[in-house]
N, C-alpha and C positions, 0 to 999 in steps of 0.2 A: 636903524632898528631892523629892519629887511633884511641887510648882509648879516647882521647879527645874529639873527634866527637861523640862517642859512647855515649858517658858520656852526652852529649849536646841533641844526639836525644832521652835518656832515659827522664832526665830532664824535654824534650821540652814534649815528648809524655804522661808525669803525669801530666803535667802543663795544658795540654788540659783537660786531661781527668776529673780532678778537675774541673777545670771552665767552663766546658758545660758539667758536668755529664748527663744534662739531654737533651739534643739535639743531631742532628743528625750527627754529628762528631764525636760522642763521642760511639754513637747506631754503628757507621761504623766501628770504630778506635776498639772495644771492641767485633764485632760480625762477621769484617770482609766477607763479599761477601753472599749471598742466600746460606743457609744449610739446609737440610732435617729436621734438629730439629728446625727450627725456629719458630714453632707453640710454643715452650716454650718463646720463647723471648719475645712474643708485649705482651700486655693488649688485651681480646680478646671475644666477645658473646658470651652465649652456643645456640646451635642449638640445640634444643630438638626434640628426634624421638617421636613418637608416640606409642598407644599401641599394635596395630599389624606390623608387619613385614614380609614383602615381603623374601624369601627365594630361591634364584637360586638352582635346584637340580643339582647335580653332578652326570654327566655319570658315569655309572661302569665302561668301558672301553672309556677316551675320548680319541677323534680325534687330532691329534698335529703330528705336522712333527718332524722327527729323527735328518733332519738336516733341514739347511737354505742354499739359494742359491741366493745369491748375488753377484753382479759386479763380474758375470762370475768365482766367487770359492767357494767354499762349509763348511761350519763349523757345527758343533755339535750344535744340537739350544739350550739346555739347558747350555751346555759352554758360546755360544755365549752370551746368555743373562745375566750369571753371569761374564764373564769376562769386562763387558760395564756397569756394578755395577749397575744391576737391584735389586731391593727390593721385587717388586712386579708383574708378569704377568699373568692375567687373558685371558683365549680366552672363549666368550659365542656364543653359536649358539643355535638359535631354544629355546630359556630360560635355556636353559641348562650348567654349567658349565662343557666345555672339559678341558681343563687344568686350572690350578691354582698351582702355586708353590712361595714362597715366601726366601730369603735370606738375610745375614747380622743381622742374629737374630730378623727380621722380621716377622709377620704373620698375618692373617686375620683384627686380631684387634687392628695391629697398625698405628696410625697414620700417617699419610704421606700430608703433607703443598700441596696445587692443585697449587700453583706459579699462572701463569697465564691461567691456565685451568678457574678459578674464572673468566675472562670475559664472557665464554662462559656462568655461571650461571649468571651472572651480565644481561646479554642477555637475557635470556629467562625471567627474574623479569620486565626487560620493557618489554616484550610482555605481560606479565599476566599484565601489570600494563596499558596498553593498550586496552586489555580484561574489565579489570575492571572499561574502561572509567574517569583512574585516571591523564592518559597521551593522548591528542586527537591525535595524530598521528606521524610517524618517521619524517614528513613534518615541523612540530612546533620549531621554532627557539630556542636553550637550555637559552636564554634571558629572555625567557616566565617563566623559574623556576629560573633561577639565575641573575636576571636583574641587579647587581652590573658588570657584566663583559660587560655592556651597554656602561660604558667608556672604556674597550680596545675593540673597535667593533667587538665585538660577534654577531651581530643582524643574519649577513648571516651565523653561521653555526647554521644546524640545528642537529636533536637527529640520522638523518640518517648520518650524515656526521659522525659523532663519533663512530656509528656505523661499519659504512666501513673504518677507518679509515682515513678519504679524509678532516678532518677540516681544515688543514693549520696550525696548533696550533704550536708554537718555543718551543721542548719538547725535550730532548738530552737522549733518550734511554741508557743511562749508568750506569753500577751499581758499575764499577771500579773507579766512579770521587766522592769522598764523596761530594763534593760540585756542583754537576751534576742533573740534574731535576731527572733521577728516584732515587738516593740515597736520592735524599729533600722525594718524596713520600714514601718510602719502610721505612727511617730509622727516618722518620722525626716525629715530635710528635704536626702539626697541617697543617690540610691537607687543611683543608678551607682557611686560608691563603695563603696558599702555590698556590690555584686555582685563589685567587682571587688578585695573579701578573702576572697570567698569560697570554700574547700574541700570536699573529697571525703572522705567518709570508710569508705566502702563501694565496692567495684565496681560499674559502673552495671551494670544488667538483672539486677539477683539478689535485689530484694528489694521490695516497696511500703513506702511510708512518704510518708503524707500531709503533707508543709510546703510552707507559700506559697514560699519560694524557689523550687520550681520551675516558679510560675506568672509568676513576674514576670522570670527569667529569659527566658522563653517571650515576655515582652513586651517584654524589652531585642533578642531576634530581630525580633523582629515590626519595633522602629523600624528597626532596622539593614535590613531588606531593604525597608522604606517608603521607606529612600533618605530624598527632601526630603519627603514627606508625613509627618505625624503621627498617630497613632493613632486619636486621638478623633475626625479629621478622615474617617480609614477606616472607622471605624465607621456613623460617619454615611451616610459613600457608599454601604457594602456593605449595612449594615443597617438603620439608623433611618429614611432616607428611601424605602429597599424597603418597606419593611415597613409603610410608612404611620402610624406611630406618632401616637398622639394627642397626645401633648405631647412638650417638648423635653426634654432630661437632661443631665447632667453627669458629668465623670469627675475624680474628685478625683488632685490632684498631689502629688509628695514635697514641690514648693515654685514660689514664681508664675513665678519666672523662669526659661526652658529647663528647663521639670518636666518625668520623665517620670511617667507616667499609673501607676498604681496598680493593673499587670493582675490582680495577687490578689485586690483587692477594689473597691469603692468605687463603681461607677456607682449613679447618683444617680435613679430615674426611680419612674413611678406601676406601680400596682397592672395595670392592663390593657395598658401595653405591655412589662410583665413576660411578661404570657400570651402578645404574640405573637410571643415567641423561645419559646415552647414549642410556637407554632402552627406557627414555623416547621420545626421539625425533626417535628413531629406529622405534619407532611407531607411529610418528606424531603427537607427541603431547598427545599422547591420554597414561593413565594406567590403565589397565582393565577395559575398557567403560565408564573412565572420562575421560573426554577432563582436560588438566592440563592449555596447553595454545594451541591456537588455531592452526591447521593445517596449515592454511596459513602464519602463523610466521614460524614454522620450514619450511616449503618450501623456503620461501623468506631469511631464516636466509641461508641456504645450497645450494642453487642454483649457478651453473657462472653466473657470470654478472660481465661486462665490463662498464658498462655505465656509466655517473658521476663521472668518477677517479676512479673509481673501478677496483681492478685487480679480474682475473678470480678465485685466489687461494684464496682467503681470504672475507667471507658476513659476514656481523652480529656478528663479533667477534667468527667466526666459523673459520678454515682453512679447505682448500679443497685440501689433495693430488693429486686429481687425476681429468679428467675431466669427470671422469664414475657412479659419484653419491655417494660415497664415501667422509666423512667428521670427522672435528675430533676436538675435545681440545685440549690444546697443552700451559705448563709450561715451564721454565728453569727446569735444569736440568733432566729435558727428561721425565716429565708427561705426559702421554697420554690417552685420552678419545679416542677410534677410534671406527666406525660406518660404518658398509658396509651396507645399507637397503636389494641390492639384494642377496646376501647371509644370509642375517637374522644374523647378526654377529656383537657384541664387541670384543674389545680387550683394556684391561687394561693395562699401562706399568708405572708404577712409580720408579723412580730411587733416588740414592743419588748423580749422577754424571750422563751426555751422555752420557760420554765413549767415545769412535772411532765409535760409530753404525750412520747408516743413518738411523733412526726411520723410517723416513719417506716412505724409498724404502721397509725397512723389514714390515712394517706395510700392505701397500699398497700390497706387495709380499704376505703375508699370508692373506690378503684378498682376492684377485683372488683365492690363492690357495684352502683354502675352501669351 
């Protein structure tokens, strides 16, 4: 009876895999859960750098703690970060890189998938895109760019609501249900559709609740007031080639042909031009005497605020560790953009796994401490 059943679930699991080769049961069944290499799996943009590049120098002797001290016991900090299957940990202070050390036959120039780190850039693209008077404000109902969701009443949320999370939208943050709303998004191969069954199932502004729906929503605005540009193409303008980035990236798609872009997750880039979207809001917005997007967005992106449903930890698709000014990106599997303003300080962390670490505390801890 054993081999029989065996026999039945091998059978059943080809039998899928043949008749939806190309949907998202088959993307699940065959790629199994968020992996570090998933930048090889989708169909995906290139993000083009520019011709000059921006270069963090590297202390002779940088600054870095021997150990960590956390929940009251002590570990080795370079153990600790590879026993918690770190890839990648940058610390920058003052522009300067103090440590950098990379693992798992990783290094500088290799790619590492930002997971949901990408809302945070999805974020700052409506601020520029708001800058650029192409979006009138966070106020403007998301109806105004996607008016088909007129029939599931969308009218009351607006582009701040998605924003802070607070739309109300019926969104089952799962990546373990193939048949679950973020498995449709992540594995699924048309996302337009997939937005445009989408429901309400709370009053917008009454409540937070973290799902990607309302980031990729936030990115079916973004196309729609791009008009004929494309996203990856606006990234590029407003940020990769400001920014001077060292290498080029990628934004993975639902599918090759008329994709759109994957704004909950998926930009594709290294470990150091990771750090300068943190450089750049580290500065408000501004790199080296250009304003990128306006000061008043990074404030308002990083600030507490409670008001509207909004909790104190989480604005503008930013998290906020801590209530002392301190802010961060933040993936599955344990990506981190982190940003002390008053210590002048990143801190890079990308993984193939969390591990047992509390990012969160260790991040926030070697902020104060430097």
């Amino acid at each position: 009876m054993k081999k029989f059943n065996q026999l039945n679930f091998i059978v059943i699991t080809i039998l899928i895999l043949t008749t939806l080769s190309s949907c998202k049961v088959a993307r699940f069944a065959v790629y199994n859960f968020a992996d570090i290499n998933d930048h090889k799996k989708f169909p995906a943009r290139n993000i083009e750098n520019g011709t000059t590049k921006f270069i963090f120098p590297t202390a002779e002797k940088g600054k870095f703690p021997k150990e960590l001290h956390l929940k009251d016991k002590t570990y080795p900090f370079e153990q600790y970060l590879e026993d918690n299957k770190t890839v990648a940990f940058l610390v920058i202070k003052n522009d300067t890189i103090q440590y950098e050390k990379y693992w798992d036959d990783h290094d500088s120039t290799s790619i590492v998938p930002s997971f949901s780190m990408a809302k945070s850039i999805t974020s700052i693209l409506i601020g520029c895109a708001i800058d650029d008077k192409l979006i009138k404000s966070v106020n403007e109902p998301i109806t105004n760019y996607i008016p088909e969701l007129k029939e599931n009443v969308f009218e009351k949320v607006t582009i701040e609501h998605l924003l802070q999370m607070t739309s109300g939208i019926d969104f089952k943050e799962s990546y373990w249900n193939p048949f679950g709303d973020a498995a449709t998004f992540y594995y699924g191969t048309n996302l337009r559709k997939a937005i445009d069954k989408m429901k309400l199932k709370a009053e917008p502004g009454k409540k937070f609740e973290y799902v990607s729906g309302n980031t990729q929503l936030l990115g079916l605005v973004l196309e729609r007031a791009l008009k004929d540009k494309i996203i990856t193409s606006y990234l590029e303008e407003k940020i990769w080639k400001p920014l001077e980035m060292e290498f080029d990236a990628s934004w993975s798609l639902d599918r090759k042909k008329d994709g759109l872009e994957k704004t909950f997750c998926c930009i594709n880039a290294r470990a150091r031009d990771y750090a300068k979207i943190g450089r750049l809001y580290l500065n408000k917005g501004n790199w080296n005497g250009k304003q990128i997007v306006s000061e008043d967005w990074v404030k308002q992106s990083t600030k507490v605020d409670t008001t509207k449903g909004s909790v104190w930890y989480y604005q503008y698709q930013w998290w906020l560790p801590t209530q002392t000014g301190d802010f961060m990106a933040q993936g599955i599997l344990g990506q981190y953009i982190y940003v002390n303003p008053e210590k002048n300080l990143i801190i890079i962390r990308l993984g193939k796994k969390e591990g047992k670490a509390d990012w969160w505390e260790l991040l926030s801890t070697l902020g104060k401490a430097y």
